[in-house]
C-alpha positions in Angstrom: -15.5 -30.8 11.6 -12.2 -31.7 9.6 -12.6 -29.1 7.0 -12.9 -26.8 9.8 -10.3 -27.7 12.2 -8.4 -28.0 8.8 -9.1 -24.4 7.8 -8.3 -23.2 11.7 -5.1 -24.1 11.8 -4.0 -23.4 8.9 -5.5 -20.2 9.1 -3.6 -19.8 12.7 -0.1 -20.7 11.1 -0.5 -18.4 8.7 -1.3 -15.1 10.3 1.0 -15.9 13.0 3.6 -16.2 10.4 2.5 -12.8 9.0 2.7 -11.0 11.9 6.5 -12.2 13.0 8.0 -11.1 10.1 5.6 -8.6 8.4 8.8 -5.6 9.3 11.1 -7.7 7.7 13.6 -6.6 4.8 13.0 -8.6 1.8 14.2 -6.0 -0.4 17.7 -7.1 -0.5 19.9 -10.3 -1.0 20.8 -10.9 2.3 17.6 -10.2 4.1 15.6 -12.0 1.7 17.9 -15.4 0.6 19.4 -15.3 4.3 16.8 -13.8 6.6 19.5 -11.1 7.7 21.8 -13.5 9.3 19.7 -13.4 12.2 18.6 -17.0 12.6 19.0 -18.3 16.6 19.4 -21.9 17.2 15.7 -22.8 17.8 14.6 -21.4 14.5 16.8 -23.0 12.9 16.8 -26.5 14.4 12.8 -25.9 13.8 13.1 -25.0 9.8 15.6 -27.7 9.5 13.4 -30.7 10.9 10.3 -29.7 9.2 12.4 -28.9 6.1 13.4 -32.3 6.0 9.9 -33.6 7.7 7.4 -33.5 4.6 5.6 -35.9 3.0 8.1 -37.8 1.0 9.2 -38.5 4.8 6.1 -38.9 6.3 4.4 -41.0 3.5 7.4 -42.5 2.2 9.3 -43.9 4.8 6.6 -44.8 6.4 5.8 -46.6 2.9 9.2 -48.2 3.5 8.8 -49.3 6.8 5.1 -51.3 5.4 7.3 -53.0 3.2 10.4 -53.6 5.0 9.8 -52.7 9.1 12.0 -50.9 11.7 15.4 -51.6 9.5 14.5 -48.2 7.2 15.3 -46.3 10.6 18.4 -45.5 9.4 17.3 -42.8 6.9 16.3 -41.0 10.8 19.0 -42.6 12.8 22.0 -41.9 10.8 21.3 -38.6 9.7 22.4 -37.9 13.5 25.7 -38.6 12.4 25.7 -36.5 9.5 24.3 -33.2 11.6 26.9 -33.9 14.3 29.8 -34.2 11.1 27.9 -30.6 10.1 28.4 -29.0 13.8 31.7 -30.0 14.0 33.2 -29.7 10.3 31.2 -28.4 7.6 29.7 -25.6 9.2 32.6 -24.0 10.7 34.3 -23.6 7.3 30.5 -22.4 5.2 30.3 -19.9 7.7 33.8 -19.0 7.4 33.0 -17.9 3.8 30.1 -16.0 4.6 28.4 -17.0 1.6 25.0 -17.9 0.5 25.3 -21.1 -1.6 27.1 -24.4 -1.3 28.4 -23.0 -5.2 29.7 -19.7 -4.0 31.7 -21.6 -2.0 33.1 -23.9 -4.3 33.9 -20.6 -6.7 36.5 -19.6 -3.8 37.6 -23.1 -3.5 38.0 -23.5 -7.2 36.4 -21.1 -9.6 33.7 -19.5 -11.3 33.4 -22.6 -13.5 32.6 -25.0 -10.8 30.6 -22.7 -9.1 28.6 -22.9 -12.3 28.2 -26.0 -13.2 27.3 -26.9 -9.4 24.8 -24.8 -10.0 23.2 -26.1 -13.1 23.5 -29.8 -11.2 21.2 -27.9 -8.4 18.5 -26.4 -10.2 18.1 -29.2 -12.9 18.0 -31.9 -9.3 15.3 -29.4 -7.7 13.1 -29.1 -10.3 12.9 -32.4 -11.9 13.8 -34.4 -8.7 13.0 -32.9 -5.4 10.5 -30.2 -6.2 7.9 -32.6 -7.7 8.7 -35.6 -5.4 7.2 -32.9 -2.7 4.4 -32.2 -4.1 3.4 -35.6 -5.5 3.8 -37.4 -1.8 1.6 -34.6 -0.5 -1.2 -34.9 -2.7 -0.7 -38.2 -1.9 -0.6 -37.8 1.4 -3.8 -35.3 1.5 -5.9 -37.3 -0.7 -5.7 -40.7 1.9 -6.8 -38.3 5.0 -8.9 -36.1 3.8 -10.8 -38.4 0.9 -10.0 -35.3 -1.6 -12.1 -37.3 -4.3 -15.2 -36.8 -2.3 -14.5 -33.6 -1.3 -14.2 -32.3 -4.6 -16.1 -35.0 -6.6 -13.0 -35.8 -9.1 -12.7 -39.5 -9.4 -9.9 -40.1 -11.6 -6.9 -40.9 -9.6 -4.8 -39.0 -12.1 -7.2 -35.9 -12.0 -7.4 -36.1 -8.4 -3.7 -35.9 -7.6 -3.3 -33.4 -10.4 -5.5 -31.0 -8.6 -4.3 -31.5 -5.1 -0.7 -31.0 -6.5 -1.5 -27.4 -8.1 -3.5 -26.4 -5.3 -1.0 -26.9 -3.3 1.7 -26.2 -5.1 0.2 -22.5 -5.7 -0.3 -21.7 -1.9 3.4 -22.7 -1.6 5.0 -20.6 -4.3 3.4 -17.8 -3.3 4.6 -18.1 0.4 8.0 -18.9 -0.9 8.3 -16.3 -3.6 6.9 -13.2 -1.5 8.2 -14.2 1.8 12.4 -15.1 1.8 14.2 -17.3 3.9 12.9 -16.0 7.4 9.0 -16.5 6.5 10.0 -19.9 5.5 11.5 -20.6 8.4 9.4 -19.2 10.9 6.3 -21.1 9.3 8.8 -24.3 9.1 9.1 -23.8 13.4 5.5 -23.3 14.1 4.0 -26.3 11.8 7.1 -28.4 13.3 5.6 -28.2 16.4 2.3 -29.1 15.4 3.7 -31.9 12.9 5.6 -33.1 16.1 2.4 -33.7 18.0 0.5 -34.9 15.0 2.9 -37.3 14.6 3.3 -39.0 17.7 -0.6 -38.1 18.1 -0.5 -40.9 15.1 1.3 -43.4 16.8 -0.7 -43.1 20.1 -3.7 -43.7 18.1 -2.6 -46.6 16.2 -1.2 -48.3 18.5 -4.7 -48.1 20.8 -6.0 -49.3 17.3 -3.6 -52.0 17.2 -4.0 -53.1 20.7 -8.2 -53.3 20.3 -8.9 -50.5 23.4 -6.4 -52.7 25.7 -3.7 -49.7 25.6 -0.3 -48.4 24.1 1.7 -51.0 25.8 -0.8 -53.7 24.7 -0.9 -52.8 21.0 3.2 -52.4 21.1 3.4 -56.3 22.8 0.7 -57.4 20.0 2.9 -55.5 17.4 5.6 -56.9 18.3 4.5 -60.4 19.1 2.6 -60.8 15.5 5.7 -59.9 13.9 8.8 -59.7 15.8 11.2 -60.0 12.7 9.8 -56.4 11.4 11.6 -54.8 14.8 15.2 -55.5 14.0 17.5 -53.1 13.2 19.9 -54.7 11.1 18.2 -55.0 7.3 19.0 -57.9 5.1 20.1 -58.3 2.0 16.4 -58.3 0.4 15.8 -55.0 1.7 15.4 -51.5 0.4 18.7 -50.7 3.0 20.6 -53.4 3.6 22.9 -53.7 6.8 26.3 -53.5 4.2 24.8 -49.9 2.3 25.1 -48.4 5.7 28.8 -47.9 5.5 28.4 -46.7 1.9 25.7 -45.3 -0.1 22.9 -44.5 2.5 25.8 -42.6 4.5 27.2 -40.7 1.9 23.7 -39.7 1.0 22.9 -38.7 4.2 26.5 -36.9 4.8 25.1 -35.0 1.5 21.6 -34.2 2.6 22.6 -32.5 6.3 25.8 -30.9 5.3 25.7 -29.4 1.5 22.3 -30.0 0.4 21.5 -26.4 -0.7 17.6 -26.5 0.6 18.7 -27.8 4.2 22.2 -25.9 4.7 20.4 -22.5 3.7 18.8 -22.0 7.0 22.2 -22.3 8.7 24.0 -20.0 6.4 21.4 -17.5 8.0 22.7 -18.1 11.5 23.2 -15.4 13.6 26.5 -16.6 14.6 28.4 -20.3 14.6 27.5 -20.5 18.7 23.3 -20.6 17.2 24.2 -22.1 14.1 25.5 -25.4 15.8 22.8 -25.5 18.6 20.3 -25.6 15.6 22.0 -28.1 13.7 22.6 -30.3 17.0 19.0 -29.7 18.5 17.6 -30.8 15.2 19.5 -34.0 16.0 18.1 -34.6 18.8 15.0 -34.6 17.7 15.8 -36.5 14.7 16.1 -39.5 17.4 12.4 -39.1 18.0 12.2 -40.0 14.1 11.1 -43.7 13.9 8.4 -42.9 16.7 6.7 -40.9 14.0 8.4 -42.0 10.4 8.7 -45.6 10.7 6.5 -47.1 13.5 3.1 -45.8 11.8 4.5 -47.9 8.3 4.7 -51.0 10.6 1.1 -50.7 12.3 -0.3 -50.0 9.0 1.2 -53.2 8.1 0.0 -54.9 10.9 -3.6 -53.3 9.8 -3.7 -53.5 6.2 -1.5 -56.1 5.3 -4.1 -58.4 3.9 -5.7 -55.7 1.8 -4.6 -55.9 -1.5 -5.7 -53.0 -2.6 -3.7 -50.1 -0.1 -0.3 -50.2 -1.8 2.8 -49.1 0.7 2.4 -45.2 -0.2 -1.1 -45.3 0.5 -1.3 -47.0 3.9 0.2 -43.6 6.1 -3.1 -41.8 4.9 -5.3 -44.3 5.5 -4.2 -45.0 9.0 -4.4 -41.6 9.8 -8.0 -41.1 8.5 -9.0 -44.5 10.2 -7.0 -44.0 13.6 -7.6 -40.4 14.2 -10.9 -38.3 15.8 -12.4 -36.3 13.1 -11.0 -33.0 15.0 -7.6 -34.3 15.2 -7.7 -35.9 11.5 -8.4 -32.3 10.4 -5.6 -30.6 12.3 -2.9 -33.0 11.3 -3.9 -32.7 7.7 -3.1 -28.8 8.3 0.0 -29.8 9.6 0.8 -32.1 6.7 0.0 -29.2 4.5 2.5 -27.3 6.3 5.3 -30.2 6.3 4.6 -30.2 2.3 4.6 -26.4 2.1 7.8 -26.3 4.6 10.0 -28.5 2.1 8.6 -27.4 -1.2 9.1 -23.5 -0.1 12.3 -24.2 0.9 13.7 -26.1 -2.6 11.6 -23.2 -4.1 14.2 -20.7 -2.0 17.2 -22.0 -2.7 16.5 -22.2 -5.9 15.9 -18.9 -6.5 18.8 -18.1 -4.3 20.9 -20.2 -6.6 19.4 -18.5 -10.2 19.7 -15.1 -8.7 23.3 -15.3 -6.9 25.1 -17.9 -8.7 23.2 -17.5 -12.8 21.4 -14.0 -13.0 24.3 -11.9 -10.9 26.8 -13.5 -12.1 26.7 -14.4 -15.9 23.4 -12.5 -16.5 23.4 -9.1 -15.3 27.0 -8.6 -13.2 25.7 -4.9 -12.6 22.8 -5.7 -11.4 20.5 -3.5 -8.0 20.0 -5.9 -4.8 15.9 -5.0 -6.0 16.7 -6.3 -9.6 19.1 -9.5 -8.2 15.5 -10.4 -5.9 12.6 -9.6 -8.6 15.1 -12.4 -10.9 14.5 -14.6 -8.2 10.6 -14.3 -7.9 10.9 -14.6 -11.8 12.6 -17.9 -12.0 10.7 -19.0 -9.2 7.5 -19.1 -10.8 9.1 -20.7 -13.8 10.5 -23.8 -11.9 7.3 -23.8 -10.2 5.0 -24.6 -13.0 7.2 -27.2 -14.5 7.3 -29.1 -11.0 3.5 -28.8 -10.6 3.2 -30.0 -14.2 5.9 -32.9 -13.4 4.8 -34.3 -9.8 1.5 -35.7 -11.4 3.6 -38.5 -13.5 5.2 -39.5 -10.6 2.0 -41.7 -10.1 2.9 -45.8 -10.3 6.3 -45.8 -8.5 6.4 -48.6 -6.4 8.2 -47.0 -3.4 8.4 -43.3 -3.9 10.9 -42.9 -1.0 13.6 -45.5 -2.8 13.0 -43.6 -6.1 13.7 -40.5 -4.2 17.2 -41.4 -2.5 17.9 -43.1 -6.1 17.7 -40.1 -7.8 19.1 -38.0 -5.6 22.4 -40.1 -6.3 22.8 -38.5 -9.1 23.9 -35.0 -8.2 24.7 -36.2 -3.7 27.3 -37.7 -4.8 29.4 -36.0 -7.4 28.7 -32.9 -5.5 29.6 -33.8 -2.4 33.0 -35.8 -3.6 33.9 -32.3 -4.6 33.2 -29.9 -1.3 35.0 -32.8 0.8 38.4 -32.4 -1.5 37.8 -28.9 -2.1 38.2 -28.9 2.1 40.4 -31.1 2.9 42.9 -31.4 0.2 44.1 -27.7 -1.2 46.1 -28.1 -3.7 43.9 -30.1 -5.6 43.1 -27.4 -8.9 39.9 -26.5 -10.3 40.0 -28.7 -13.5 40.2 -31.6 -11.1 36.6 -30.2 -9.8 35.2 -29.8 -12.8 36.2 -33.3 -13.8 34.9 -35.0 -11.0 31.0 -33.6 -11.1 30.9 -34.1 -15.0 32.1 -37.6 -14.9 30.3 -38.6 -11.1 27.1 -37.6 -12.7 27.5 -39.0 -16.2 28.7 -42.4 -14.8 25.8 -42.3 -11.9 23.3 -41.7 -14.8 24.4 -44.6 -17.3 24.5 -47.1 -13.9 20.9 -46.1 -13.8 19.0 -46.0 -17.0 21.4 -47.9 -19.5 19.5 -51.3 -19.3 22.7 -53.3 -19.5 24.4 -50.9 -16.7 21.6 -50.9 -14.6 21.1 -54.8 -14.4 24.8 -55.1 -13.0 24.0 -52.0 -10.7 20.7 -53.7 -9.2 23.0 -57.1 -8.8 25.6 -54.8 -6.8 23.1 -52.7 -5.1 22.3 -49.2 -5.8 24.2 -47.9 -2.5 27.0 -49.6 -3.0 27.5 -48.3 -6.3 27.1 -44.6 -5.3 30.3 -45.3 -2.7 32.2 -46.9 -5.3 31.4 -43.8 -7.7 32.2 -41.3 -4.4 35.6 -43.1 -4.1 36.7 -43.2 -7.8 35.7 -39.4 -7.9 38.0 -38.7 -4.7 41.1 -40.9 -6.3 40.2 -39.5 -10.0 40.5 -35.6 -8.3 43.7 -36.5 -5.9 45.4 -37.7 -9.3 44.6 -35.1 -11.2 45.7 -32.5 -8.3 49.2 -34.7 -8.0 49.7 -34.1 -11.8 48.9 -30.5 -11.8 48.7 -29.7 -8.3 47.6 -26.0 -7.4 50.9 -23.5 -7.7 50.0 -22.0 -4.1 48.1 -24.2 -1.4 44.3 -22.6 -1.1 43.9 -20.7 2.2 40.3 -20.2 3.3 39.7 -16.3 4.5 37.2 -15.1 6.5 34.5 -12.7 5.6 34.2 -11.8 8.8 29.8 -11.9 8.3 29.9 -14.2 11.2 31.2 -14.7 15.2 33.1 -17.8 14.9 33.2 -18.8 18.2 31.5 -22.6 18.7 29.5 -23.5 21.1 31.2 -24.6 24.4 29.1 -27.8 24.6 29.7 -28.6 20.7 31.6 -31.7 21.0 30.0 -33.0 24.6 27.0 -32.9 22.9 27.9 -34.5 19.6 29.5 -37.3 21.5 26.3 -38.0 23.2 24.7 -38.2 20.1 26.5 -40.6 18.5 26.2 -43.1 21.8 22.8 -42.8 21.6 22.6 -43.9 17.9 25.3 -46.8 18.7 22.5 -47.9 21.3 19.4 -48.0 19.1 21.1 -50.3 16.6 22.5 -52.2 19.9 19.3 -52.6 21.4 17.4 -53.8 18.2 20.3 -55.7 16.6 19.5 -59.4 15.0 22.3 -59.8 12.9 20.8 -63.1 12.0 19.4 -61.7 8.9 22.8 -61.4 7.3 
């Protein structure tokens, strides 16, 4: 019955996919890195949560919240703040452009050399970082609900994990690769809504679990009663996000992930105008508030569950309280929709990626001459490449401790440089090129001694890891404002428009963002015990 309810679904997704975008134009750049500028608000609210809901979210924060409780909300919480910032600032001015990438942006900000070495940082992060993260949490993932080892009759947790990663890994390159941007995104909306109702499905269940047949309310009281110190907001110093990191590292990484990360920003560069573009961007905040219901809840109810077993490690514990919690029916649709959350985010890294080796490496130091058919077939090339080396990658993944703090950890390395640079590159316009170019050398350099130089990384650890990355973000913004004041630009930069897009916002942009933001202030009101500190 799970194999089958497994195969349904997934089986529904996909033909349903098919069918909505079987006339669309994937023959040139636009229509296949940018689904024809065509995305509505919906859509792309949709392809942004379930972009950004896979199983290094699913498994790993709820990891984090086994070993730490409600505190590693945040991750969820803020990132309201960073899609309301995108709404109001960052996407006005990408838009403005008309362009693809975050780099092609930061060529007409700078020049062709930043735009390069951007993109370098990009594709190296993807596929060594991201891409294998992906598919390692959802073999993970798969192999705790669906007992993959019996299934298949490999036993070795390596072999296991290796397998589940490739299978997986194939079926998602090859929606990636043939589809473009609006396949991606219109699979990303449909399995959202089942990974919506799978997940709060999840926390039905295991709170009836946790409550012994007594009810929803009654399991919440007994969570809460057993371990009321596991609900507060506020995390101390022991941690994995202290209360401190929140006004540094944890919200510069957030700023970076919802308003220049190349894989999430795509889907709004495709937006059929600014009006749809924000409504996607703030939708997909609101339902990010829906985020510890789903993400960080389950983590604590595992805990409560599995705490005494020694032998179900924080990663683990999300996929065996699904498979313990759930009907067989039900445990065989949401691990369909898990598929789909792990096919969501790994097709859309796979996307930009080849959006960013096509329009920013191929076209432009390559083959400058090159057809819209020849500029596409170089990105199914290099897709397939950077696919293989992730697949071969995500299986030595196995043995980190918390794969969601190794994930925001390494993704420190290019968030931050990278983003130091679009925020000067806006805001301050006489600050020249070399100053750019500086600034992502050095921020990544310095970020990558702080973390595997023994020496460096002991006084890093004593600091704390997201405190470091804000001191690194403000020595890169001082380090470019000097160099701009020493050889400032001759002219001030002036943005033109490309005229791709309506730029007329929303009417309720800012009412809506300011709602937002009160209803963040509240959660962390509500669930405050600053007693920790």
């Amino acid at each position: 019955m799970i194999l089958f309810s497994f195969t349904l679904f997934t089986g529904i997704i996909a033909v349903a996919t098919y069918l909505l975008t079987r006339g669309d134009d994937h023959g040139s750049s636009d229509g296949y890195f940018l689904a024809g500028r065509r995305l509505t608000g919906p859509i792309i609210a949709g392809s942004l949560l379930l972009t950004n809901l896979s199983t290094e979210q699913m498994v790993g924060l709820n990891g984090a919240a086994f070993n730490d409780g409600f505190s590693v909300m945040a991750w969820e919480v803020l990132a309201v703040v960073a899609l309301v910032a995108s709404a109001l600032f960052f996407l006005p001015r990408f838009l403005k452009s008309g362009i693809a990438t975050v780099p092609q942006f930061l060529e007409a900000r700078f020049d062709a050399g930043t735009r390069t070495i951007t993109t370098f940082i990009f594709l190296v992060a993807y596929a060594a970082i991201l891409l294998p993260i992906v598919l390692y949490t959802g073999a993970r993932g798969l192999n705790g609900m669906l007992d993959m080892s019996a299934l298949t009759g490999i036993q070795s947790e390596q072999n296991i994990i290796a397998f589940t990663v490739w299978l997986v890994g194939l079926i998602g390159t090859t929606y990636a690769i043939f589809g473009g941007l609006r396949t991606v995104a219109v699979s990303d909306t449909l399995n959202g809504l089942g990974l919506l109702t799978g997940g709060l499905l999840i926390a039905y269940f295991g709170l009836q679990a946790v409550g012994a047949g007594e009810g929803v309310f009654a399991g919440l009281a007994k969570l809460q009663a057993a371990n009321p110190e596991r609900f507060n907001s506020i995390g101390g110093a022991d941690q994995s996000v202290p209360f401190s990191t929140l006004f540094t590292g944890v919200t510069l990484l957030g700023l970076f992930y919802w308003t220049t990360n190349q894989q999430i920003i795509q889907r709004t560069f495709g937006a059929r105008n600014l009006s749809e573009g924000q409504k996607g961007v703030l939708l997909c905040g609101a339902l990010k508030l829906l985020g510890p219901l789903y993400l960080v809840l389950p983590g604590m109810m595992a805990f409560y569950l599995y705490s005494g077993d020694a032998s179900i490690k924080a990663d683990m514990a999300y996929g065996q309280l699904v498979r313990d919690v759930l009907p067989g029916p039900l445990t065989g649709f949401f691990a369909a929709v898990m598929v789909g959350a792990i096919l969501s985010s790994y097709n859309s890294a796979l996307n930009s990626t080849t959006t960013l080796f096509s329009l920013g490496i191929y076209k432009t130091m390559i083959n400058p001459n090159a057809s819209e058919v020849q500029v596409v077939k170089s990105g199914k090339i290099f897709g397939w490449i950077i696919a293989l080396i992730s697949m071969s990658v995500a299986p030595l993944l196995i043995g980190q401790d918390s794969i969601f703090g190794y994930l925001q950890k390494m993704n420190g390395l290019y968030f931050i440089p990278i983003f130091s640079v679009v925020v000067v590159g806006m805001i301050f316009r006489r600050v020249p090129a070399v100053a750019a170019k500086i600034a992502l050398v050095v921020g990544f350099v310095t970020i990558a001694l702080g973390y595997f130089v023994p020496a460096l990384a002991e006084v890093v650890s004593r600091l704390h890891e997201f405190h470091f990355l804000g001191l690194v973000f403000a020595a890169l913004i001082a380090l470019m404002l000097i160099v701009g004041a020493v050889r400032p630009r001759e002219e001030a930069w002036e943005q033109s428009y490309s005229g791709d897009v309506d730029l007329t916002p929303w009417q309720h942009v800012r009412s809506v963002s300011v709602a937002l933001l009160v209803v963040v202030v509240l959660i962390y009101v509500v669930f405050a015990d600053f007693s920790v500190l």
